[in-house]
BATOR-715078 format. One record per residue: x, y, z of N, C-alpha, C, CB in turn. Coordinates in steps of 0.2 Angstrom, whole numbers, padded with zeros to 4 digits, always signed. Glycine has a CB too. Layout:
N
XYZXYZXYZXYZ...
# end
This chain:
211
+0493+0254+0601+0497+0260+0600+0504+0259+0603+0494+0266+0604+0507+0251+0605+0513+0254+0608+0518+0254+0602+0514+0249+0615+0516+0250+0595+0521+0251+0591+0521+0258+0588+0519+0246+0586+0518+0260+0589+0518+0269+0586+0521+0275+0594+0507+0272+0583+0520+0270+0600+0524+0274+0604+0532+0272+0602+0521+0274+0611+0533+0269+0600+0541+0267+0601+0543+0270+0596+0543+0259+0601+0540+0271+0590+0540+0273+0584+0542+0280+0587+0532+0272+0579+0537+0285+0589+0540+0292+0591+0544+0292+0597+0534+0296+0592+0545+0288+0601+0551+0290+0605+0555+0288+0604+0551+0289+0610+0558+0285+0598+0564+0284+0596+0567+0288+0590+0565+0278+0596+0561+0293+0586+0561+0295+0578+0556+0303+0578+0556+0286+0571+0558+0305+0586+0555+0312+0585+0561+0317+0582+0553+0315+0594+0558+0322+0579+0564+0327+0576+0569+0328+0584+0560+0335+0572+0576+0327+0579+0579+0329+0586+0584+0336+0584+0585+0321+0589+0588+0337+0587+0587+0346+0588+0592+0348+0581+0589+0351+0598+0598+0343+0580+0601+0343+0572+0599+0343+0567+0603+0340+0571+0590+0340+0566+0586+0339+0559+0585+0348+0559+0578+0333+0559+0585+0347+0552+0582+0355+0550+0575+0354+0546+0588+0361+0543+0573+0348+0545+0565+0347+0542+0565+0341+0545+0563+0347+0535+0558+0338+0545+0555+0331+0547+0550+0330+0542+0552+0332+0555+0551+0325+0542+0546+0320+0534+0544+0312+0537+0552+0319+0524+0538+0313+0538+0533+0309+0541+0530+0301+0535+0526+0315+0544+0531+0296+0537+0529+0294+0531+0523+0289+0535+0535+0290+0527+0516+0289+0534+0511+0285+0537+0506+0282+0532+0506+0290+0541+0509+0276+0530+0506+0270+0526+0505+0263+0530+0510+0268+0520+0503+0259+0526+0504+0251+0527+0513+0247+0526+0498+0248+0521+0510+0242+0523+0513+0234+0522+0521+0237+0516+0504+0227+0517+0516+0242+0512+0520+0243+0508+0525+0250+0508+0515+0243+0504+0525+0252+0514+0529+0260+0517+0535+0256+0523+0520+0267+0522+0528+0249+0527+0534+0248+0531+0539+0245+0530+0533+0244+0536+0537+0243+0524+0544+0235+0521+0541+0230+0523+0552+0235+0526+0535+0225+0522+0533+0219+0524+0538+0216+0518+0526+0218+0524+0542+0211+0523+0545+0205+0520+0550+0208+0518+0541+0200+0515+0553+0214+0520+0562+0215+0519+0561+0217+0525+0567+0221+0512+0571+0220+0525+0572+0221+0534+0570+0230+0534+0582+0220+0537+0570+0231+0540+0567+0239+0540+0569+0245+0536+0568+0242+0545+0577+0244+0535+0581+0246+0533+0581+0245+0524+0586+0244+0538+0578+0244+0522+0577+0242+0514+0570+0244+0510+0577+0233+0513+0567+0245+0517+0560+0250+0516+0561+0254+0512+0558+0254+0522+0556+0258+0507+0559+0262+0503+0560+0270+0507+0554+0262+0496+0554+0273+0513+0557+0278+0517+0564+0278+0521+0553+0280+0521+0567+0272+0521+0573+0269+0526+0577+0271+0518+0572+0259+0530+0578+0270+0513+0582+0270+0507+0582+0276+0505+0580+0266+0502+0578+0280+0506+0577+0287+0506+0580+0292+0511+0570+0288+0505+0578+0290+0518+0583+0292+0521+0589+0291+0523+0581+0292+0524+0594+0284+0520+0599+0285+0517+0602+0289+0514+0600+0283+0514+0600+0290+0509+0600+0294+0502+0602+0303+0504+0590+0292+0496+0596+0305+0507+0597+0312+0511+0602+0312+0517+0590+0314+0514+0603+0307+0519+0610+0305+0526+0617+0311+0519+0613+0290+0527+0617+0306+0516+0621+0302+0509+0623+0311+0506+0614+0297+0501+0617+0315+0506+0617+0322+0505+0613+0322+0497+0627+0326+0505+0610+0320+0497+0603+0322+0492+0601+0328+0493+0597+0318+0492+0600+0332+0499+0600+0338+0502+0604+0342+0503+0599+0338+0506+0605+0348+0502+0612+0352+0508+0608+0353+0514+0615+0362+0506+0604+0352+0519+0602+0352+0524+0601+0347+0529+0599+0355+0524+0599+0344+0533+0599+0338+0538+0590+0339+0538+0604+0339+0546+0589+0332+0537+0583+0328+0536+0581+0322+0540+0583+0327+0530+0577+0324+0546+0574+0318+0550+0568+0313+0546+0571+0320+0556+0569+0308+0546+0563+0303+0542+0561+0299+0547+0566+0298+0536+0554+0299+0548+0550+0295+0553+0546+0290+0547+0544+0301+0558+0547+0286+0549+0543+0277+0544+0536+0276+0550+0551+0267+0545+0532+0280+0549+0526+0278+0554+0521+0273+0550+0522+0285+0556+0523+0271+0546+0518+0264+0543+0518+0258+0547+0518+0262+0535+0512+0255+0546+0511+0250+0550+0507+0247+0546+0508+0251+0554+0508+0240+0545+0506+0233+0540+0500+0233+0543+0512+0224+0540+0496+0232+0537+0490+0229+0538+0483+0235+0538+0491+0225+0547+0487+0243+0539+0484+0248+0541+0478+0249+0535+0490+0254+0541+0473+0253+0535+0469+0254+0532+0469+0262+0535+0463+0249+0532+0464+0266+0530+0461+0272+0533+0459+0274+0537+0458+0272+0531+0456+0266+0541+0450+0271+0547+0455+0272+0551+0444+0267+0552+0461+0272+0552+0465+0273+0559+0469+0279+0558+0471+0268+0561+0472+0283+0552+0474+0288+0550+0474+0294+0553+0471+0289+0546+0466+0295+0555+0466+0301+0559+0469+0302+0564+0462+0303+0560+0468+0296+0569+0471+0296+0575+0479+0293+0576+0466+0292+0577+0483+0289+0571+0489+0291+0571+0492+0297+0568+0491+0287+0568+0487+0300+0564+0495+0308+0563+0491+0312+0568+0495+0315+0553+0487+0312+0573+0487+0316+0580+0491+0313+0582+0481+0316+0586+0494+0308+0584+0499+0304+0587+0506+0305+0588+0500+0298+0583+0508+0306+0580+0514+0309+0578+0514+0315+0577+0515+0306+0573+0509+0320+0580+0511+0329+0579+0516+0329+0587+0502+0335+0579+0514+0325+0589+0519+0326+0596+0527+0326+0594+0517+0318+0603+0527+0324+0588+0533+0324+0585+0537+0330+0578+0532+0316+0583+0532+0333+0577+0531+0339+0573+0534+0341+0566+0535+0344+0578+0530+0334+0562+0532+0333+0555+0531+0340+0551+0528+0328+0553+0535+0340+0549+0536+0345+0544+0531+0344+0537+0544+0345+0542+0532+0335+0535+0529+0334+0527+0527+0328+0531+0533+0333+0519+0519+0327+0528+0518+0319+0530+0518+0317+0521+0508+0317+0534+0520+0311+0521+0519+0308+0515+0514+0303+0517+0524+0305+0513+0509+0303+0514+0501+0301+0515+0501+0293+0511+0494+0308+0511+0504+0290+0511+0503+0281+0508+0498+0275+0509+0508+0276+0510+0491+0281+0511+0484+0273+0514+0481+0273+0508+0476+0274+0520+0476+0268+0509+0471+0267+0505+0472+0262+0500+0469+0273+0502+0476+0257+0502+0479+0251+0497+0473+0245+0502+0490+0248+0499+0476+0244+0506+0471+0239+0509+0464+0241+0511+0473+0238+0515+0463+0246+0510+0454+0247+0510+0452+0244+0503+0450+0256+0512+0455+0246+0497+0453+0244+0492+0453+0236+0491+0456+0248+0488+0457+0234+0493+0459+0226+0494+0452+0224+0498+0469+0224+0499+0449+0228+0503+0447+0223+0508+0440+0227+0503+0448+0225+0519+0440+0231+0499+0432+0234+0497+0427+0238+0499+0428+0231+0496+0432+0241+0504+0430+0246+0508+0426+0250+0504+0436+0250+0511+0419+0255+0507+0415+0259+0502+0420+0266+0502+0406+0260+0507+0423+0268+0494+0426+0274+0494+0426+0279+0499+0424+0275+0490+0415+0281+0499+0418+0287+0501+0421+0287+0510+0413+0294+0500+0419+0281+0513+0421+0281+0519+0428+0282+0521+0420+0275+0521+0431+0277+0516+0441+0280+0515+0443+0285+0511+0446+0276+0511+0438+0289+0509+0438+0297+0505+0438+0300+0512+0429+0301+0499+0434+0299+0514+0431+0306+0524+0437+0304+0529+0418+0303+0529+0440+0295+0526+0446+0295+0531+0451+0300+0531+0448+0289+0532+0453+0299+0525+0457+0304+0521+0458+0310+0521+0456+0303+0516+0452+0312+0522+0451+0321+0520+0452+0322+0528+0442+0325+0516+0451+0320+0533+0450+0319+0539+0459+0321+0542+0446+0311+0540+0463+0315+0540+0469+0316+0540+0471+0322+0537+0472+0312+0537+0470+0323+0530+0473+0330+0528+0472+0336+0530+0473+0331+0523+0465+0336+0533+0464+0342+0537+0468+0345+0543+0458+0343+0538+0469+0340+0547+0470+0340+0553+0479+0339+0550+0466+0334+0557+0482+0339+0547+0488+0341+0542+0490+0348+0542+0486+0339+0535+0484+0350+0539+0487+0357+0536+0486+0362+0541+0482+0360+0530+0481+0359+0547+0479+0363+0553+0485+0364+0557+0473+0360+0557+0490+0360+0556+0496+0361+0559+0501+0362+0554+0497+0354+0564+0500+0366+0550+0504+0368+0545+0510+0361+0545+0508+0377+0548+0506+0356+0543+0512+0352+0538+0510+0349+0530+0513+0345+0543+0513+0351+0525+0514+0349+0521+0513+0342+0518+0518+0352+0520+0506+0340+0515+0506+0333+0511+0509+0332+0508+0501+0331+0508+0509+0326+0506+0513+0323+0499+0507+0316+0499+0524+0321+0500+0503+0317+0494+0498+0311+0494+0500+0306+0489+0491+0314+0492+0500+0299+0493+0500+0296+0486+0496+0291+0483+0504+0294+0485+0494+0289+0476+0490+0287+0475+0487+0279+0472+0490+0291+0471+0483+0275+0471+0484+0268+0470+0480+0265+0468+0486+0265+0474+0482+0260+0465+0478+0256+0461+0477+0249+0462+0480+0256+0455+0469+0249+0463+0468+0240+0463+0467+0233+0456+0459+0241+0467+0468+0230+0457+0465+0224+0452+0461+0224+0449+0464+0220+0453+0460+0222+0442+0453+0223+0439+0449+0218+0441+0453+0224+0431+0448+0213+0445+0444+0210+0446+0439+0212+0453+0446+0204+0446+0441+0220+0455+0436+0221+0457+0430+0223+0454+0437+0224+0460+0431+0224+0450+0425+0228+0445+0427+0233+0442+0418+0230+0448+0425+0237+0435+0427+0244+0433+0424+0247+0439+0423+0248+0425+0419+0249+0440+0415+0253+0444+0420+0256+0448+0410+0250+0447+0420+0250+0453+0421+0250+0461+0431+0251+0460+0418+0240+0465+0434+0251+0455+0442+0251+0453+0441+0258+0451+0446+0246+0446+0437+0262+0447+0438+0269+0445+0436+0272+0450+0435+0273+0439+0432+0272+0455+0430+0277+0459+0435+0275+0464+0423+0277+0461+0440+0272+0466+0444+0271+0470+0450+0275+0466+0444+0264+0472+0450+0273+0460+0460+0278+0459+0454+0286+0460+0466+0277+0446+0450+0286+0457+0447+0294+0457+0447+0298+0464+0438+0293+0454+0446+0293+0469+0447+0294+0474+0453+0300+0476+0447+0288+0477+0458+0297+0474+0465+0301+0474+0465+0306+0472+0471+0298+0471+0463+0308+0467+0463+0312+0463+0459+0319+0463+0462+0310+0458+0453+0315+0467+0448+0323+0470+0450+0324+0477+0438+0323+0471+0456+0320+0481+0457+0323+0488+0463+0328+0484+0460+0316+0495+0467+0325+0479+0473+0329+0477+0470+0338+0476+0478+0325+0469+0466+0340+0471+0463+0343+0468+0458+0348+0474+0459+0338+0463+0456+0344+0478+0452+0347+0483+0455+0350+0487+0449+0343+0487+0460+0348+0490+0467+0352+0495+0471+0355+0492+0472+0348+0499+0474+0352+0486+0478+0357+0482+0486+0353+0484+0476+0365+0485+0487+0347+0485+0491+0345+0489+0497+0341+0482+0486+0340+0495+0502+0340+0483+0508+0338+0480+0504+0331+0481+0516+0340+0484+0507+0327+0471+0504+0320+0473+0508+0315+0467+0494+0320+0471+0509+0311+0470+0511+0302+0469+0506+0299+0466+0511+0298+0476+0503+0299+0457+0500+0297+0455+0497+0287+0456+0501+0301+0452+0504+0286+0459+0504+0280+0459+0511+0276+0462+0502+0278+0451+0510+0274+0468+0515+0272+0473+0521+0269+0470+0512+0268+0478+0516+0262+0466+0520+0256+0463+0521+0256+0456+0517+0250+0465+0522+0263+0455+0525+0264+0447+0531+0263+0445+0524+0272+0444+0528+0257+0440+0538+0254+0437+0538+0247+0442+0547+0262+0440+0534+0246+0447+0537+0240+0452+0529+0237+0451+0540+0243+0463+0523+0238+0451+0519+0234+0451+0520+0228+0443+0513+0240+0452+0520+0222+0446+0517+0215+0439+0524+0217+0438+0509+0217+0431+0529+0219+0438+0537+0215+0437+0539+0211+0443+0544+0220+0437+0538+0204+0442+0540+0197+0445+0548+0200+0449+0541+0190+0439+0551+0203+0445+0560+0207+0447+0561+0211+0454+0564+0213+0440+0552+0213+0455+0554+0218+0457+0548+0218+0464+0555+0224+0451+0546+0211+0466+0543+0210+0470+0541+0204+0474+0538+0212+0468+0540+0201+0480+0540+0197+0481+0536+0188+0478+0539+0200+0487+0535+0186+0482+0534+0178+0479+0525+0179+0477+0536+0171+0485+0523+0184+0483+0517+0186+0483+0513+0188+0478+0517+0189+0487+0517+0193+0472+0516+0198+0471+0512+0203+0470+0516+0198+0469+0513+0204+0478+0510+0211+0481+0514+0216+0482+0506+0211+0487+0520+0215+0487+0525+0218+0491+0530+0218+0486+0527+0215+0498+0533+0223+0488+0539+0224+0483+0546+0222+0488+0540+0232+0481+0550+0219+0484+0556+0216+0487+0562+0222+0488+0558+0210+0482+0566+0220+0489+0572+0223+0491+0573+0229+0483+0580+0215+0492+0574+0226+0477+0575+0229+0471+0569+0235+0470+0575+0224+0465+0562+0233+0473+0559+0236+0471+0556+0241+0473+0555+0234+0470+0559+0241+0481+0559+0248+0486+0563+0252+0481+0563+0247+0494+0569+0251+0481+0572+0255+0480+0572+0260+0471+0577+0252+0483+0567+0256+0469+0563+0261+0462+0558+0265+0466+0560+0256+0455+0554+0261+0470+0549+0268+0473+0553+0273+0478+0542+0265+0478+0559+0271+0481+0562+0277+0484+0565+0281+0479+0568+0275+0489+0568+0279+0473+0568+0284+0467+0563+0288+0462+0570+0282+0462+0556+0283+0463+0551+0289+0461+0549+0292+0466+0544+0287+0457+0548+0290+0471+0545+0297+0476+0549+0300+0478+0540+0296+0484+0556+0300+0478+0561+0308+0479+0561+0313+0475+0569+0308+0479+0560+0309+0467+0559+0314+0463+0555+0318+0465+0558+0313+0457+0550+0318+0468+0544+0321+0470+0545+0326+0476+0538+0315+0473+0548+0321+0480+0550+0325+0488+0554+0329+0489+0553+0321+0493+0560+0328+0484+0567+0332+0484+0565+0339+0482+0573+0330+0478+0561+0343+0479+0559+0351+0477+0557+0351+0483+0553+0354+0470+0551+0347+0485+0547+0350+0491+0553+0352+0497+0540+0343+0495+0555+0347+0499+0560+0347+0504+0563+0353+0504+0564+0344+0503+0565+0354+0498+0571+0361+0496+0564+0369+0497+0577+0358+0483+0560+0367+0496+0556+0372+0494+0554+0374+0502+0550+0370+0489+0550+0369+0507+0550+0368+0514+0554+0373+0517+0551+0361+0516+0560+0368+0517+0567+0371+0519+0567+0378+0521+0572+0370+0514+0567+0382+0513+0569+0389+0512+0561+0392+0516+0569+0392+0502+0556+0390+0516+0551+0393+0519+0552+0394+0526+0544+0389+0518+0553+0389+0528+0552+0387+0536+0561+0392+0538+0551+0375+0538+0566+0393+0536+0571+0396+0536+0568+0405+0536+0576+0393+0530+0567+0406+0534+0562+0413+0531+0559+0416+0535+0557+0411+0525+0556+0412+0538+0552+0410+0543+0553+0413+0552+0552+0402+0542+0562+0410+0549+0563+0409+0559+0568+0417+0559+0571+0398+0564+0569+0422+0552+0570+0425+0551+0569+0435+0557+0569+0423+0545
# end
């Protein structure tokens, strides 16, 4: 936990942000193998610096490489001490890589998002896809996975993290797993398109709100 305490003591909403947006993934949220700052939530929070917004927007990068599901629940308790407004939900890449049994990273999942909504913060879920050499089986019930947590909660969704960046050599590292410098910054352009209404929609609520 001491990387996720440094994480919130240095990236708790501070009293200038007018929303807070939480981002809790893995390898592929932290930036493995660029600098932090090339991350696609780091490019995104640029971009809202920049004024993609008319309002001020704190961005917490709470992912952690290597992360899987089972820790979920207990990192966003972690991070309520810090009072996210939106989590953006980015697991479930490495369970599928490791073959994790679905519904175990389904009940991790729902687990998080409940404990989400219980503290009135807005998901943003997103979704993903494994390699076909896992099998059809075991590959459909995993994207299907995404899609009955979306449906179930009713929650804003990312059908697919690495759309446009997954299998372009241009746009990922030597590995091709991670996405390189170029490639963050197309997933920081598909998930704002996503983020930017919520934000603006958030905003006006929670404004409304302190009315």
């Amino acid at each position: 936990m001491n990387k996720l305490f440094l994480i919130l003591l240095f990236l708790s909403t501070p009293a200038w942000a007018d929303l807070h947006v939480l981002f809790m993934g893995d390898s592929l949220s932290e930036g493995y193998g660029v600098t932090r700052e090339h991350s696609f939530p780091s490019v995104i929070e640029k971009k809202l610096d920049e004024g993609a917004v008319p309002f001020k927007v704190k961005v917490t990068n709470g992912s952690v490489s290597g992360s899987t599901s089972a820790n979920a629940p207990s990192r966003l308790k972690w991070f309520l001490k810090s009072k996210p407004d939106i989590l953006v939900l980015a697991l479930g890449a490495n369970d599928g890589l490791r073959g994790i049994d679905v519904k175990s990273s389904s009940d991790n999942l729902a687990k998080t998002i409940a404990t989400a909504k219980e503290n009135n913060i807005r998901v943003v879920l997103t979704g993903m896809l494994i390699p076909p050499n896992y099998g059809a089986d075991y590959r459909d019930k995993f994207s299907k996975m995404y899609l009955t947590l979306k449906n179930k909660y009713q929650l804003d969704f990312i059908p697919f993290l690495l759309e446009g960046v997954a299998g372009d050599k241009n746009l990922n590292q030597a590995d091709g797993i991670h996405p390189n410098d170029k490639g963050h910054r197309v997933m920081a352009d598909n998930v704002l398109k996503v983020l930017k209404p919520i934000m603006i929609e958030e905003f006006k609520q929670r404004q409304k709100a302190k009315r």
